[in-house]
VOPAGU-2260 file (C-alpha; in pm, 1 decimal, decimal comma):
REM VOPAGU-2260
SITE   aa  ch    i         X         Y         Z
SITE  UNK   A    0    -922,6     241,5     533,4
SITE  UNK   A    1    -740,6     259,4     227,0
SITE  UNK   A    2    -693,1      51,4    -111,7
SITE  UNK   A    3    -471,1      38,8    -344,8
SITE  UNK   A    4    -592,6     181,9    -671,8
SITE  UNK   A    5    -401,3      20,3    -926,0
SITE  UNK   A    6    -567,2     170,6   -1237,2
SITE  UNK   A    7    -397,5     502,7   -1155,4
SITE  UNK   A    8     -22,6     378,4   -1076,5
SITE  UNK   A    9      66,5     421,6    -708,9
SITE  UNK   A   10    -232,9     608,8    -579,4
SITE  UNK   A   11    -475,4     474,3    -284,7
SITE  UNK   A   12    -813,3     532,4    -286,7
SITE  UNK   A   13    -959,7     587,0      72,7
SITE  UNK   A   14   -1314,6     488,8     243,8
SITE  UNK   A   15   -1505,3     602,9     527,3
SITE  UNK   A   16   -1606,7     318,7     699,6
SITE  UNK   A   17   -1888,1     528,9     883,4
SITE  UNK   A   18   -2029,0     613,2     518,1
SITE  UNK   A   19   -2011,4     280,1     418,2
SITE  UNK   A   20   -2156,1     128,6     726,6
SITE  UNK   A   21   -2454,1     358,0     674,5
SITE  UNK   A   22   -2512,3     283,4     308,8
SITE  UNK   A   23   -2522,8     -67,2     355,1
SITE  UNK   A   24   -2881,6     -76,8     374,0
SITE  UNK   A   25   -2913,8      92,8     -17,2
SITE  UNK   A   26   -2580,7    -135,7     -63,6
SITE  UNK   A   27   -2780,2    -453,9       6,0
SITE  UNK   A   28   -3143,8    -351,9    -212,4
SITE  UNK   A   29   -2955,6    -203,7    -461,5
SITE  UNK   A   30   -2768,0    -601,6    -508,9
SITE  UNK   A   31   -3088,8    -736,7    -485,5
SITE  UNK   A   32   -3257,1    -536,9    -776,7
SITE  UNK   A   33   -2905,1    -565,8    -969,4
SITE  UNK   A   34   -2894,8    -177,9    -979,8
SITE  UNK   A   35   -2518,8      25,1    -981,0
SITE  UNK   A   36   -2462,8     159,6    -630,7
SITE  UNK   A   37   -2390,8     538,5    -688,4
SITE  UNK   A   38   -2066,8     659,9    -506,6
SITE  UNK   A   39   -1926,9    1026,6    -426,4
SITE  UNK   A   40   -1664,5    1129,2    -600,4
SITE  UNK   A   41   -1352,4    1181,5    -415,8
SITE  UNK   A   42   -1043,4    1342,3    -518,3
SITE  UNK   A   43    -729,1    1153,1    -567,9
SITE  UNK   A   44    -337,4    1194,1    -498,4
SITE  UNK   A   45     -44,1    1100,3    -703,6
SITE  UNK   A   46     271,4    1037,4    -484,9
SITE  UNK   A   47     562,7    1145,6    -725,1
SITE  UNK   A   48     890,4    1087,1    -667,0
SITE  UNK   A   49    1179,4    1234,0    -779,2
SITE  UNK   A   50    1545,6    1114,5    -908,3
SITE  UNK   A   51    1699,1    1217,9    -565,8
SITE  UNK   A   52    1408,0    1031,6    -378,0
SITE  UNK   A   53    1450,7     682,1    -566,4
SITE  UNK   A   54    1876,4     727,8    -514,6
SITE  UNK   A   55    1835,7     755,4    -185,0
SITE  UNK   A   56    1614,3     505,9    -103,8
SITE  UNK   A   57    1836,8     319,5    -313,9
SITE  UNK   A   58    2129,4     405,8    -133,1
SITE  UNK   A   59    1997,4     332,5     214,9
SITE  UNK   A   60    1855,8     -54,3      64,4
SITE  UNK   A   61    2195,5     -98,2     -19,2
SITE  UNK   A   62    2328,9      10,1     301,4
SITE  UNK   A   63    2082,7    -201,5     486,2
SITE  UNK   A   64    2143,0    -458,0     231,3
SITE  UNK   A   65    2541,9    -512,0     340,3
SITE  UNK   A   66    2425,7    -458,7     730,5
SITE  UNK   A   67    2224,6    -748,8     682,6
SITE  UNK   A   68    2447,1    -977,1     511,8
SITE  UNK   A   69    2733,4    -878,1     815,0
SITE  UNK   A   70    2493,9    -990,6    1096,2
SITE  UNK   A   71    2389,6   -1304,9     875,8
SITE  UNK   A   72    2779,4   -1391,0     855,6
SITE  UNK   A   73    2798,6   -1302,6    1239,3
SITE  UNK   A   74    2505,6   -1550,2    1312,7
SITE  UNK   A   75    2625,8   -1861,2    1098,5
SITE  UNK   A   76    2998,4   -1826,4    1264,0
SITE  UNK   A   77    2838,9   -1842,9    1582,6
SITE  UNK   A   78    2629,8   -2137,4    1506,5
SITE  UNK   A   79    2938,4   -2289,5    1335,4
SITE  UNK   A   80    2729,6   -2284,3     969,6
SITE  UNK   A   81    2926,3   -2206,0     657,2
């Protein structure tokens, strides 16, 4: 399961549900007694993108863009829209 882990840009910061599951018992007394939780460390992974990456995604939005706006012009001529 992953979350987004906004304090570090466009990273995600992934659980394991099994872990979790079987922590919930020190999860639950450690709320009770209003103690921190301790959690292992895990690494983390910085997507980077580069100049090329962003103009091509760029490119093909665009391209998708003006496909879109054809079929929307299709669809209102058939259905006699303006």
């Amino acid at each position: 399961m992953a979350h987004r882990d906004r304090s570090t840009g466009h990273a995600f910061m992934y659980v394991d549900i099994k872990e979790l599951l079987q922590q919930t018992a020190t999860i639950k007394k450690a709320a009770e007694n209003q103690e921190p939780v301790a959690a292992p460390s895990h690494s983390s992974h910085r997507f980077g993108t580069t100049a090329e990456q962003v103009q091509g995604n760029l490119e093909r939005l665009q391209s998708l863009h003006h496909k879109l706006h054809a079929m929307l012009e299709e669809l209102n001529k058939i259905t006699g829209k303006k």
